[in-house]
C-alpha positions in Angstrom: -36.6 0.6 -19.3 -39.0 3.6 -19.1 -38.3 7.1 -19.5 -37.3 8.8 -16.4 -38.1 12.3 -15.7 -37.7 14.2 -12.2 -40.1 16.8 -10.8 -39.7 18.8 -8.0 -43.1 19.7 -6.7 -44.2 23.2 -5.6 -43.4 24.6 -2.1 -46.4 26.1 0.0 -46.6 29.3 -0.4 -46.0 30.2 3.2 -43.4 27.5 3.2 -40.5 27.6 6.5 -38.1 27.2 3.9 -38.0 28.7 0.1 -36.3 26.8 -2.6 -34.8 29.8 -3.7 -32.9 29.7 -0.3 -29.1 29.3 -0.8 -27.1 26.2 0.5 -23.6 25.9 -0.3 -23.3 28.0 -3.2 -26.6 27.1 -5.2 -30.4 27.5 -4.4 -32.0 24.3 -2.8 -33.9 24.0 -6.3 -30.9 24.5 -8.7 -29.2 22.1 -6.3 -31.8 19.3 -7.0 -31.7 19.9 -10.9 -28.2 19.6 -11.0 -28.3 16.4 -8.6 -30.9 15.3 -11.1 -29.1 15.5 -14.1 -25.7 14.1 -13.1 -28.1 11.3 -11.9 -28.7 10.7 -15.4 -32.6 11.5 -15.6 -33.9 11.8 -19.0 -36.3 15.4 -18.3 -35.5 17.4 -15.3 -38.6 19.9 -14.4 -38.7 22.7 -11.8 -42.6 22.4 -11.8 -44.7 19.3 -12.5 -46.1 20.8 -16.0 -48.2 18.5 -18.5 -46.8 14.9 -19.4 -45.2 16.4 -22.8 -44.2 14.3 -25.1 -44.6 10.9 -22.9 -48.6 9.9 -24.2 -48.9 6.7 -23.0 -45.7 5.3 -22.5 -44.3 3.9 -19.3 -42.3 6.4 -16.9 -40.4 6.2 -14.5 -40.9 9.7 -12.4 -39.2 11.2 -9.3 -40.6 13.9 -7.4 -39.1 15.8 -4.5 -40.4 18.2 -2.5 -38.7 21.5 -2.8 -36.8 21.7 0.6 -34.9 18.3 0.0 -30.9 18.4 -0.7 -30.2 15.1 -2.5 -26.8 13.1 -3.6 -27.0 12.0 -6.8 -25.8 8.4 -6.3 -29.1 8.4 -4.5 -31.5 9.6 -7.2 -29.8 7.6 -9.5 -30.5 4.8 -7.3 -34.2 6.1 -7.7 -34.1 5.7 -11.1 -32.5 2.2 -12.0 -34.2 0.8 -8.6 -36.6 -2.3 -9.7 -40.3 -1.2 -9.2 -43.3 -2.7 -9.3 -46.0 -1.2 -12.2 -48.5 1.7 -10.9 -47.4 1.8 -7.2 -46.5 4.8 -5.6 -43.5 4.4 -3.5 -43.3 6.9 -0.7 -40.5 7.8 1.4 -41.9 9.9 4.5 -42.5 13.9 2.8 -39.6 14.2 1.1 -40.0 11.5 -2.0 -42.6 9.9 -4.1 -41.3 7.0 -7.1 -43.4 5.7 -9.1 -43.5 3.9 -13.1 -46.7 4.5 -14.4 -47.8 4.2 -18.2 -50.2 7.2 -17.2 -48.0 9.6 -16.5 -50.5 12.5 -17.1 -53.0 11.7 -13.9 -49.6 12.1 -11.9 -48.4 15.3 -12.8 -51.9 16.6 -12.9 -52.4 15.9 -9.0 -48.9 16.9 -8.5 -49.7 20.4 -9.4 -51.7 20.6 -6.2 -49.4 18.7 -4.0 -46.4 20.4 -1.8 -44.8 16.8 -0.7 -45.1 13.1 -1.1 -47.2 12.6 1.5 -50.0 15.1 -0.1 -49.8 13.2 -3.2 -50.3 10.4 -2.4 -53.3 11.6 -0.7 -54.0 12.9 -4.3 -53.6 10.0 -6.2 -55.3 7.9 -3.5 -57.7 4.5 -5.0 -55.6 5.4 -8.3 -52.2 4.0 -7.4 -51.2 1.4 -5.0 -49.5 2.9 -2.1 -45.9 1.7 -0.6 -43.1 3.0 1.3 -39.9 3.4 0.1 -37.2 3.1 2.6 -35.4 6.1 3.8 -32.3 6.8 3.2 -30.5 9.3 5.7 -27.4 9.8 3.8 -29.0 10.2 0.6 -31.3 12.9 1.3 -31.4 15.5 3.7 -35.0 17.3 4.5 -34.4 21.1 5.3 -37.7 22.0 7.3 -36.7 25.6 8.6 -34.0 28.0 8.5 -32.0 26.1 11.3 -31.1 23.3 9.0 -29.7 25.2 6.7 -26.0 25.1 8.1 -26.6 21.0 9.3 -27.5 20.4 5.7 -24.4 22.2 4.6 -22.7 20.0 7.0 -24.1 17.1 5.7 -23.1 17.8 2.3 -19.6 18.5 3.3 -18.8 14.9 5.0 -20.1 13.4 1.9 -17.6 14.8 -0.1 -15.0 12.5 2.0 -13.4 9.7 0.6 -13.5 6.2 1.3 -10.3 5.9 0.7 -8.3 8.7 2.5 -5.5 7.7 5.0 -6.3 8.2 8.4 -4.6 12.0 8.6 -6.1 13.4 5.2 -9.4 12.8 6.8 -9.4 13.8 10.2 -6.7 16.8 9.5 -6.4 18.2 6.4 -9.7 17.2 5.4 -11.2 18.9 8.4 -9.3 21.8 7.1 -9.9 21.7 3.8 -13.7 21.2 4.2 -14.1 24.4 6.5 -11.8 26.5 3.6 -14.7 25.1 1.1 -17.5 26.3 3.2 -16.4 30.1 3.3 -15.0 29.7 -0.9 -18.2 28.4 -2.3 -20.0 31.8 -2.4 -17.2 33.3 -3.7 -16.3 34.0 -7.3 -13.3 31.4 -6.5 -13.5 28.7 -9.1 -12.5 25.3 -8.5 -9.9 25.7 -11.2 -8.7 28.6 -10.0 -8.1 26.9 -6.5 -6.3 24.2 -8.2 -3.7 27.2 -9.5 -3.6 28.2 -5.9 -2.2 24.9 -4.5 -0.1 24.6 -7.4 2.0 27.7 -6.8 2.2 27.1 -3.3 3.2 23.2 -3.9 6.1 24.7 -6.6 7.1 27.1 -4.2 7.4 24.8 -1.5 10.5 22.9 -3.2 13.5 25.2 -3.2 13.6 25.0 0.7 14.5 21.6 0.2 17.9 22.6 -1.5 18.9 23.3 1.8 19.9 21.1 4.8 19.2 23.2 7.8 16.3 22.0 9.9 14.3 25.0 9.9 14.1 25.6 6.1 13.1 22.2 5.4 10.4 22.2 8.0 9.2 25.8 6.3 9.1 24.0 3.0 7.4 20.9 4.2 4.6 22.9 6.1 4.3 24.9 2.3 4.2 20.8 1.0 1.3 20.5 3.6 -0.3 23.5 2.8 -0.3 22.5 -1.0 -2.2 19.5 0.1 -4.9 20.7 2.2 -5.9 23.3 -0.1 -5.3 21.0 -3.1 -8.5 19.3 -1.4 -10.7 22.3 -2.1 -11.0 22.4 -5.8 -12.5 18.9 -5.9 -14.7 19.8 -3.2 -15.5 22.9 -4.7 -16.5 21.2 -7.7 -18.3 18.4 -6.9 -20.6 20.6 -4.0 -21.5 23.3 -7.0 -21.7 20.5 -9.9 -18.4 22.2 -11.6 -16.4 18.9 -12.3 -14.9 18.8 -15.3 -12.3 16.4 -17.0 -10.0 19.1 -17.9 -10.6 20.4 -14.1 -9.5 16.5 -13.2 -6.5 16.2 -15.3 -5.3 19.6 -14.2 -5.5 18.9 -10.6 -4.2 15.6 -11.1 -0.8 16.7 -13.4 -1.0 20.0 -11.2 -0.1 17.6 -8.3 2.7 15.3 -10.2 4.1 18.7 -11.0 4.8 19.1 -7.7 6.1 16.1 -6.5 8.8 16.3 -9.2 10.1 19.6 -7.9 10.1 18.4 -4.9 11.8 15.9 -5.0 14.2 17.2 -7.6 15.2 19.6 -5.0 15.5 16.9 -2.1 17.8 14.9 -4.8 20.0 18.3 -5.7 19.9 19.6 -2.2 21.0 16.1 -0.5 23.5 15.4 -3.3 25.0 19.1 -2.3 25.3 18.1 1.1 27.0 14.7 0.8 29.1 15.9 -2.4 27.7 12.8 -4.6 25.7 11.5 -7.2 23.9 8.4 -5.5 21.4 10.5 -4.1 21.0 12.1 -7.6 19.9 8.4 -8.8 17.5 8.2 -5.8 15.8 11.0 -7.1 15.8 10.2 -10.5 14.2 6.8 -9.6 11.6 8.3 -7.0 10.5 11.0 -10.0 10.2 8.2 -12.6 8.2 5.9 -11.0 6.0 8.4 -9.8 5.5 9.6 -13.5 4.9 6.2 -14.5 2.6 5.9 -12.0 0.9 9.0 -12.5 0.7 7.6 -16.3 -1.0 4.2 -15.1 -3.7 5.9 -13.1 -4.4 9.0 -14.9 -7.7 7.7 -17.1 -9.1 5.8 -14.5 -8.4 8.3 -11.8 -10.0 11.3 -14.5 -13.2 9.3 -15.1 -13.5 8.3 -11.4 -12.8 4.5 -11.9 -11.4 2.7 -8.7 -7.7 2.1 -8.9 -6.8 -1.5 -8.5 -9.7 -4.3 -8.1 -12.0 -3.6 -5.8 -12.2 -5.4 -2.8 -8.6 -7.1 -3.6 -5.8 -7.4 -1.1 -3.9 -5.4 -4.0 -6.6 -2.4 -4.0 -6.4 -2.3 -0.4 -2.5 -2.3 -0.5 -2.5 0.5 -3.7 -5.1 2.4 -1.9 -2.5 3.0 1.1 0.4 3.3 -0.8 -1.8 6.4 -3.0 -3.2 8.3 -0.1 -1.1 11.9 1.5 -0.4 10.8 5.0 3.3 10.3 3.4 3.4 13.9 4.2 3.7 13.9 7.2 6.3 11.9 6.9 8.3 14.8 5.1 7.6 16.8 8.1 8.9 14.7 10.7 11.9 14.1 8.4 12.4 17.7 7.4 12.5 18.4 11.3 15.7 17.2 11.5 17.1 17.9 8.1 16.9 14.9 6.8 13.5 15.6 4.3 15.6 13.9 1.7 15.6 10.6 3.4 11.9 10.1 1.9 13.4 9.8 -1.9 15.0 6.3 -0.8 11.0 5.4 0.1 9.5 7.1 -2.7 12.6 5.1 -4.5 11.5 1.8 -3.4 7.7 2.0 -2.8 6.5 3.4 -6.1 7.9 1.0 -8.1 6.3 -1.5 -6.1 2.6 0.9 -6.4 3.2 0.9 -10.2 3.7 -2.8 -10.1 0.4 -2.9 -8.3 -1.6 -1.2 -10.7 0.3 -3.0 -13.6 -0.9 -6.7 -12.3 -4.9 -5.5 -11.2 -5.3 -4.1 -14.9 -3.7 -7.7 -16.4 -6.1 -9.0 -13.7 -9.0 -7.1 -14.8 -8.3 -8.0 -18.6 -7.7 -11.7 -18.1 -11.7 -12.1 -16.7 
């Protein structure tokens, strides 16, 4: 394949909307390079510069105009998209693709050029012209200072997950989300929100020692809390480019950390109550298969690998069982004293979610 290398292209001088303008945390033009690197792009350049080190070799090259914000799935779609030879594939303004073996005439023309459209003016008679299809969830023009906050809006609903259960995403991700707006130009880390929902998680499991109503409820809203703002340091981290596998594996063992003291303390506090062990075993079950579990997922769920086959009955069925809306659930339980209740589903459903994730890895292995 041939080199890659992104540009972004210089803004007009009396542009509507600097790239040095902020969005979420980072200027639009730090934004891009980041987006540009986690694409996986060989050379990133803030300016379109001489061809370097390239000569005469083939290259694949991206530019953007300066007031685009850009997912990197979709620039990394750029880059590994088939292409035909010394074409110029435009999309609107905001894009120009092209895999040419003389990458010198195009960053020469680009020097002069503000958008896609100009260069291809530029390079006009040199390179065959074609569009390139838009793609509104992959890039987002800003064209003035009112699209600052819909782009920031836009970037937000892409951090939601396919996969969420029907209340993380239209409750606590709503939540969560508007938290993340307000913390991103903050000196809050995405670690350091990570620590945050930890304490709150571990703090929410001693009111489950007790059997009245209104305690459990208190810690079950504390549960809830946990995991709306346990929502924030991924989102902090993917909108600022911050992700990090030790960030990952303490979120995700920050999390099984809580589930254990919780229910721990539904298991001591119900076993209190009814002055016997059962519910002891109950809890020892529910905590050990959700360890094992947590064990079973851990490096695909740290390097972003789906859990389960995709597009299986079994990923669709381990995808529910792995989603939060179980805690609401606790809530509606705790509401009536009877929080403890969930460790005889916890007892009985994990095992059969470890089971899951046992038979699509044999499944995946066997191919």
């Amino acid at each position: 394949m041939a080199e890659s290398l992104f540009v972004v292209l210089p803004s007009r001088a009396r542009a509507a909307v600097a790239p040095d303008t902020m969005l979420a945390g980072l200027t639009l033009r730090r934004r891009m390079m980041l987006a540009a690197e986690r694409a996986g792009f060989a050379e990133v350049r803030d300016t379109p510069g001489a061809a370097g080190d390239g000569g005469a070799r083939p290259r694949r090259i991206v530019l953007l105009a300066a007031n685009v914000v850009v997912q990197p799935a979709w620039l990394h779609a750029l880059l590994v998209a088939p292409l035909a030879p010394e074409t110029l594939h435009v999309d609107g303004a905001a894009v120009a693709v092209v895999e040419t073996a003389d990458p010198a005439r195009v960053l020469a023309a680009a020097t002069r050029c503000s958008d896609a459209t100009d260069l291809a003016a530029a390079l006009e008679g040199g390179l065959r012209p074609a569009p390139l299809p838009a793609d509104e969830a992959g890039r987002f023009p800003v064209r003035s200072a009112a699209d600052i906050a819909p782009a920031e809006r836009w970037l937000l609903r892409s951090l939601i997950k396919p996969t969420e259960g029907f209340m993380s995403r239209h409750v606590e991700r709503r939540i969560s989300l508007a938290v993340t707006r307000r913390l991103v130009s903050t000196p809050i880390t995405p670690n350091a929100m990570t620590l945050i929902s930890l304490t709150i998680g571990l703090a929410s499991s001693p009111f489950f020692l007790s059997s009245a109503p209104s305690l459990q409820l208190a810690g079950a809203f504390l549960f809830l809390l946990h995991s709306i703002l346990d929502g924030c340091d991924g989102e902090l981290a993917r909108l600022t480019f911050r992700e990090s596998r030790a960030g990952a594996l303490l979120d995700f063992w920050g999390d099984n950390a809580v589930h254990v003291a919780v229910f721990g303390c539904m298991a001591l506090g119900w076993s209190r109550a009814a002055d016997s062990w059962w519910p002891l075993l109950a809890g020892a079950v529910a905590i050990a298969s959700s360890l094992g579990a947590a064990a079973t997922v851990s490096r695909r769920f740290v390097s972003k690998q789906p859990v389960g086959a995709a597009g299986s009955a079994a990923a669709r069925l381990t995808d529910a069982l792995a989603n939060r809306d179980f805690i609401y659930v606790v809530v509606l339980l705790a509401a009536f004293g009877r929080a403890a209740w969930f460790l005889v589903i916890a007892a009985l459903g994990t095992p059969v979610f470890v089971l899951l994730l046992l038979l699509g890895g044999a499944a995946r292995r066997s191919r």
